[in-house]
Each structure stands twice: as structure tokens, then as C-alpha cells.
N, C-alpha and C positions, 0 to 999 in steps of 0.2 A: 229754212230760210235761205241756205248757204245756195240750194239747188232748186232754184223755184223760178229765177229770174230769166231767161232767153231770150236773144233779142231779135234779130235779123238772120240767126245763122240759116234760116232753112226759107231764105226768098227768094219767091217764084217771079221770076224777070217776064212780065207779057212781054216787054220790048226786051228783050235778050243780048247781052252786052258781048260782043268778042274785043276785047282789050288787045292790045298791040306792047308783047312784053320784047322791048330793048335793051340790050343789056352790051357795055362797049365793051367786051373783051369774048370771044369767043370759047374760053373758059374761067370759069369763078368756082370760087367754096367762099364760105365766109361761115364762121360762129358768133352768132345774136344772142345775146343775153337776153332773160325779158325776167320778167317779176311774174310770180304767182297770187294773183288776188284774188279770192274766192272762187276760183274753178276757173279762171281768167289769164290767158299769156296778155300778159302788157310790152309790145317792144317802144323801142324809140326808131321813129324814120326823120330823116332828115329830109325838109321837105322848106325852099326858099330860104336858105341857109340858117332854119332854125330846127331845133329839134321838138317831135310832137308825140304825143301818146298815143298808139293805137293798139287795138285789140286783134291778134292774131288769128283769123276764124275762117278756117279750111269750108267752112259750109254756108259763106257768103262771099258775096262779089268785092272789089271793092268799093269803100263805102267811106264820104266825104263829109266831116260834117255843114251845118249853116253855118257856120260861123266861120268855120277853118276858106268855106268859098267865098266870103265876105270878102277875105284877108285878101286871098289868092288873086281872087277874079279871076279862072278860069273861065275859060271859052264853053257855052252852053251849048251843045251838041241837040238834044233834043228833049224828052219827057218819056217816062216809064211809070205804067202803073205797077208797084211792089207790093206785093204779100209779107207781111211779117208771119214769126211761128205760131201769134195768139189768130192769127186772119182776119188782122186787121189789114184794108188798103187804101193805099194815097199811093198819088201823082208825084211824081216825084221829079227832078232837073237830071238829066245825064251829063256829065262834062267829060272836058280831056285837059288831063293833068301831064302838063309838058315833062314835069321828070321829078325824081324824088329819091333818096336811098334808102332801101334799109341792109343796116352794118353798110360795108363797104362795094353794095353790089347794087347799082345804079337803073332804074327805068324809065323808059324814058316814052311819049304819049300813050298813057294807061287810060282807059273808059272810065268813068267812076259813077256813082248813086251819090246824090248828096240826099242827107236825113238832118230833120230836124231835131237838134242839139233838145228841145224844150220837152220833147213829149215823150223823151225816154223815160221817165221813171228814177226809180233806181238808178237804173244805169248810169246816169250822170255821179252817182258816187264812183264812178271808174275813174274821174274826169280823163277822159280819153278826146282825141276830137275824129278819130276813122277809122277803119277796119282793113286790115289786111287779107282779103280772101281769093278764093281759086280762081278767080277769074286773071289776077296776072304770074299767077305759077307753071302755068301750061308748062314752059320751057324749064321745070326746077324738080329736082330732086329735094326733100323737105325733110331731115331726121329731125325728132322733137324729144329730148332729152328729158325727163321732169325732177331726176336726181339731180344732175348738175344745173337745170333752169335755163337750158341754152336750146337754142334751134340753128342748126348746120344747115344752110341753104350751096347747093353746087347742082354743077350739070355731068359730074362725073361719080359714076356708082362707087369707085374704089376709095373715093374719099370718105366712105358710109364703113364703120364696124357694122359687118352685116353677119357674123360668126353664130352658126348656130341657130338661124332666124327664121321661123314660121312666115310663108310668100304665098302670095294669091293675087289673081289678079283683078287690078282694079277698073271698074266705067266709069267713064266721068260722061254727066250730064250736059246740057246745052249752054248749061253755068260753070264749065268746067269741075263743079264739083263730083269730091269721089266718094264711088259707092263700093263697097265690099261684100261679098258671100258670107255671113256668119255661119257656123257647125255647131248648133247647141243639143247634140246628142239625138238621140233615137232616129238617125239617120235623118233627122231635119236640116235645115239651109235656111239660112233668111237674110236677104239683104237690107243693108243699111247703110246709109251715108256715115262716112266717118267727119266729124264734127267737132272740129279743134274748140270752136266757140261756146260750146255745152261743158260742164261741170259734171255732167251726169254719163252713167256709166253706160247703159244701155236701155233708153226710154224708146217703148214701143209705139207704131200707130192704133188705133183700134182692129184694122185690119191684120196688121202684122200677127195681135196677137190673138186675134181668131185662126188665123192662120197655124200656128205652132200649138195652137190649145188643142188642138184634135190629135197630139203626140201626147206624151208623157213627160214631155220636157219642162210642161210647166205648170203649175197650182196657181191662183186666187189665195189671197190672202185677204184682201179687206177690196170694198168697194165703197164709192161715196159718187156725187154728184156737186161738180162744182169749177171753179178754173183753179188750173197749178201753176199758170206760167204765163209770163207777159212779157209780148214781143216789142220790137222798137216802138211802137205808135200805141202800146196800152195794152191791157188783160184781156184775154180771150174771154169769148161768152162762155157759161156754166155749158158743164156736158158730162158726160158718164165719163168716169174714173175706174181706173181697178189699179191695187195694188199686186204685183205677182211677184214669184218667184222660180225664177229660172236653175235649174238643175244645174248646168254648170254650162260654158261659153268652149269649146276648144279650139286650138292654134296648133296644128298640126299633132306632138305630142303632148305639146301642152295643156292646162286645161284651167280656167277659174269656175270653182265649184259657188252653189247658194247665193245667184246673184239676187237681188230684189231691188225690181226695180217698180215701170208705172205702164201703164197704158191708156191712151186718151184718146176720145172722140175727135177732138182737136186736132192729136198730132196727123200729118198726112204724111208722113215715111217714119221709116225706122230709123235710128243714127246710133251710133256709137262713139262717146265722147270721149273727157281729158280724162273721165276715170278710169281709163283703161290705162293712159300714160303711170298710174301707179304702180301697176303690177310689171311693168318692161318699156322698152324705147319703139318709137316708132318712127318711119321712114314710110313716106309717101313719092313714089316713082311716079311723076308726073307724065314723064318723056318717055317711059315705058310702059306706063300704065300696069304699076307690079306697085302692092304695098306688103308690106315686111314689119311683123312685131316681132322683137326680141323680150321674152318673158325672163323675167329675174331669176324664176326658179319653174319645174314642169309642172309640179301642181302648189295650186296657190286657190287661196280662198277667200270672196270677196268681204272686204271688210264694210259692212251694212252702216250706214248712218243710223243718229237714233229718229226713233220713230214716237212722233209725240201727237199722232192722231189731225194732225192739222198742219195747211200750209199758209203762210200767210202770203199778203199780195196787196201791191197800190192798186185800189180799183175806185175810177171816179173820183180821184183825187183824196181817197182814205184809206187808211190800213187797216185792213180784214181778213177774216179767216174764210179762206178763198175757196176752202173745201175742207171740212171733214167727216173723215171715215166712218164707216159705220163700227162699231163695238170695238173702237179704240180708246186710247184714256181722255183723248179731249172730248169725244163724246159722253164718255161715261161722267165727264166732271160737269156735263151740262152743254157746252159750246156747239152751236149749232154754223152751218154756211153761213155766210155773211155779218153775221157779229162783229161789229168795231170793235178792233185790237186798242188799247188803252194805254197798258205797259205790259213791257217785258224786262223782266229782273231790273234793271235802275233805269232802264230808258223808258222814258215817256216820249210813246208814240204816238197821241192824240191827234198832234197837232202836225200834216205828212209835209208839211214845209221845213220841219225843225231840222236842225245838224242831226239831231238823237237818231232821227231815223236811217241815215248813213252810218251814224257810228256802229249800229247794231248792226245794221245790214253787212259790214266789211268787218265785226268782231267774230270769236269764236262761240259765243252767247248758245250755236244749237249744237254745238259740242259738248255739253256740260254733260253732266249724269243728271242733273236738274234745272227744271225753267220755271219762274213763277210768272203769270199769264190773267191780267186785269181786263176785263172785257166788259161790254155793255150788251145782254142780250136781248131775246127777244122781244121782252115786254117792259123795256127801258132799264135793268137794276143792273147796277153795276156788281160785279162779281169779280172774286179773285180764286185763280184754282194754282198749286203746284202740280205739276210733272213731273214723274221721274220714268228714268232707264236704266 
């Protein structure tokens, strides 16, 4: 559940936005707190002298919501057709947002995406109203802390504990977004967007992992057909799935061994997300185009979520099991794709308008060692299966 949701971080700009980052002092740091909500930076920006929730996400532009432009009334610049990560598109309003802070470090006529607040999903259990992404960081150095929960934004390197730190250098895209060389052994490379707005540690494209399958770096674990993950404007269509498992990821001497993660017809790049922020700090050199992980320790070993054979997902306006794996236990207990989800352990999810289904989505509910799992399947009977791991 926790890792299923994606919104906007990997959208492809037809009309391609260059933002105009101001900033009034010719040198800035500043330390941003933000909250950690299921694989989620939340900061505060001050924006018309009130404070607003946005989501931190290195692999989208930024991003305004309807409502928050309501308020505003920002000046409409033009119209963008936007790709979410499911491939979904809509047209969408370009504006320019006269100025805004986040912490104490000022911008001032920034381009924005305005998205519609209603058709997130989930996501709305963020209540966020915008996103902060690469499109106004060009001019920033970016360390993102996940022990202390803070993100140091400045335009000077020495303000960065850089002691010790695995560097490579980074591309950024026409979105300013940035891409890095990964080293996952047997003398392979693969690049990937690094993806503040992802929860997930390292989800492949289908290509990518055709690509690194012809090493040794990686095994197939399970396969299914179905959608995992739904972007800003709704679930992506069914498509071939693989579960894998990556020999280990390394950072100069570093290394995290036994990653497992997915690979999807769906996704169209590779990225690497906030699960990497668990294993070290990371600093994103914008102005150099150099990014630096600092690893907690040199070998370190991915710690796997559990795996309960199923992902669920809003599609269509109900909650279902958006894919399951073939010769896993949701299969084995009967649960096929697309089966309405019912309940899970006390929440009743029937009804996808209810609080229940935010409360589960934002609880620890798929961390347990067990889940009980009410479902309606395919020839109407309601059924109830337990999980364990």
C-alpha cells in the first residue's frame, strides 16, 4: 500500500517550462524541516502570507494546485499537455507565481503546472495544495537529511557535510530534472532519475530491466499482469509486471546488497527514490551538476518490505487489487487482478469516498507480520483470506 501511490514525479512537459529562480540575496542556506508521510517530504512554503503544504519532489516541476490558483489568481501564461507516471494526459494552465518562500529563502516569478486537486486519488489524503520540484532549484544545492527530517537548501558547497561521500555526476533533463549513472555490479551502469517524490527504492522501466537482465545483476522473482501505481490524474492501464531482485546497488565503496524491487511496462525511465535516503544523506548539486550520497555505513543491506502477493490501488473510483503475482500467497488464497477490496484488518474499504480509506492508506496496516484481506471475487462471493510474513 505504503509504495503503490506515484503522482506527477516523472511528467513529461510537451510545452517544457524554464522557471526564472530569484532569489534576493546572492548567498543563502537555509534548514527546512518537513514531515515524513508514507515515503512523502511535506514542507511548509509561505506563499501570500500564509503557510501551505507541499510535497518536495525532485522529479517534478513545479506544481500548483486548483484551488490554491483560485485563491491566488495567478497570471495564466499559457497551457501544457502533462503526462503523469500512470500515462495519463491532460491539458493543463501554465502560470507565473510572483513569489513564495520556502524556510527563509525567497522566489520570486517561478512557472508553475496547475493540477487538479479532485482527480488525485489518494493523494489528497496528503492534503497538500503543490509540489516543489526541479524546475525552480537549477540555482540550489539540495542535501535531504531523512534521520534529522530536514532539507538544507544553499548555493554554497561548504555549507554541505560532504565527509566521506560517494559523487558522480549528474544530467539534468529539459525539466531540470536529475538523472544519475547507477553501478549495480558485473560491471553494469544504469541510469535513473533520482526521485525525491517516490517512496520506492529503485523501480525499474521495462526497458531498463531488459537492459541489466542480460548481466547477472539480476533474477525475476515473481511476475503478474496488472497496474501498481497511479499518477496524478488516475491508474495506469494493466501491463506486464516483474518482481526482481537486484544483487546489490554500489556508491563508490559502498554497497546495498538484495534490493527487490519491480519493473513495469508503464514505467518509461528508471528512478531512484526517498528509499535510498534510509541507508545515507543525499545532496543534489544543481549548480554543478555533481550528486553525493553519504552511506551510514559501506555495506548495508536493503531492508525488503513485506510481500503479500498483491497491490492494491483506486481504479475507477474503487479499491482493488491492482495486480497480483503469480505463485504468491494472495494468489494462492484465491485473489485474482481486479477483485474489489472490501476490508483490510478494521478498515472498511468498500465504500472509496470513506475517511477509512485514508486512514489505512496513511497507517502502518502493511507493516504488520499480518493482514486480514475481505474481497469480492470473481464470481461474486465474498471471501475473507489472512496473510502472513
Amino acid at each position: 500500500m505504503k509504495r503503490n501511490y506515484k503522482y506527477a514525479s516523472e511528467f513529461l512537459l510537451l510545452l517544457i517550462l524554464s522557471p526564472v529562480l530569484a532569489l534576493a540575496q546572492n548567498t543563502f542556506c537555509d534548514t527546512i524541516p518537513f514531515q515524513y508521510i508514507n515515503g512523502k517530504m511535506v514542507v511548509s512554503v509561505q506563499i501570500n502570507n500564509d503557510n501551505k503544504r507541499f510535497i518536495f519532489d525532485t522529479g517534478a516541476p513545479l506544481l500548483i494546485s486548483d484551488g490554491l490558483q483560485q485563491e491566488m489568481k495567478n497570471k495564466v501564461t499559457g497551457t501544457a499537455s502533462v503526462k503523469d507516471v500512470a500515462g495519463n494526459i491532460v491539458e493543463e494552465q501554465t502560470i507565473l507565481v510572483p513569489s513564495f518562500k520556502l524556510g527563509n529563502i525567497p522566489f520570486r516569478n517561478s512557472k508553475a503546472t496547475v493540477y487538479q486537486k479532485q482527480k488525485t486519488g489518494l493523494l489528497k489524503c496528503f492534503n497538500f495544495e503543490g509540489i516543489i520540484g526541479s524546475s525552480i532549484l537549477e540555482g540550489c544545492i539540495v542535501h535531504i537529511d531523512l534521520s534529522k527530517k530536514w532539507i538544507v537548501i544553499t548555493n554554497r558547497i561548504e555549507n554541505i557535510p560532504l565527509t566521506d561521500s560517494f559523487q558522480t555526476r549528474m544530467k539534468l533533463d529539459g525539466s531540470k530534472r536529475p538523472f544519475i549513472n547507477i553501478d549495480i555490479g558485473q560491471g553494469a551502469t544504469i541510469s535513473a532519475l533520482f526521485d525525491s517524490g517516490s517512496d520506492k527504492f529503485f523501480p525499474l522501466s521495462m526497458d531498463g530491466y531488459q537492459e541489466i537482465k542480460k548481466t547477472l545483476a539480476v533474477s525475476t522473482l515473481n511476475e503478474g499482469f496488472g497496474s501498481v501505481s497511479s499518477g496524478l490524474y488516475g491508474a495506469g492501464q494493466a501491463a506486464k509486471v516483474y518482481r526482481v531482485l537486484i544483487n546489490q546497488l554500489n556508491f563508490g565503496k559502498a554497497s546495498i546488497k538484495s534490493v527487490i524491487t519491480t519493473a513495469s511496462e508503464l514505467k518509461n525511465k528508471n528512478a531512484i527514490g526517498m528509499g535510498l535516503a534510509a541507508y545515507g544523506s543525499i545532496t543534489l548539486d544543481y549548480i554543478h551538476k555533481t550528486f553525493y550520497f553519504s552511506p551510514t555505513s559501506t555495506n548495508q543491506t536493503f531492508s525488503n518490505a513485506n510481500f503479500w502477493g498483491f497491490t492494491p490501488l483506486l481504479l475507477n473510483g474503487q479499491y482493488v487489487a491492482g495486480i497480483v503475482y503469480e505463485d504468491s500467497p494472495a494468489e494462492k488464497s484465491g485473489m485474482k487482478t481486479g477483485n474489489k477490496l472490501l476490508k483490510i484488518n478494521q478498515y472498511e474499504v468498500a465504500d472509496s469516498s470513506s475517511q477509512n480509506l485514508c486512514e489505512l492508506f496513511l497507517s502502518d496496516t502493511f507493516t504488520l507480520p499480518e493482514i486480514t484481506v475481505t474481497f469480492l471475487n470473481t464470481i461474486g462471493e465474498v471471501k475473507t483470506i489472512t496473510l502472513r510474513n
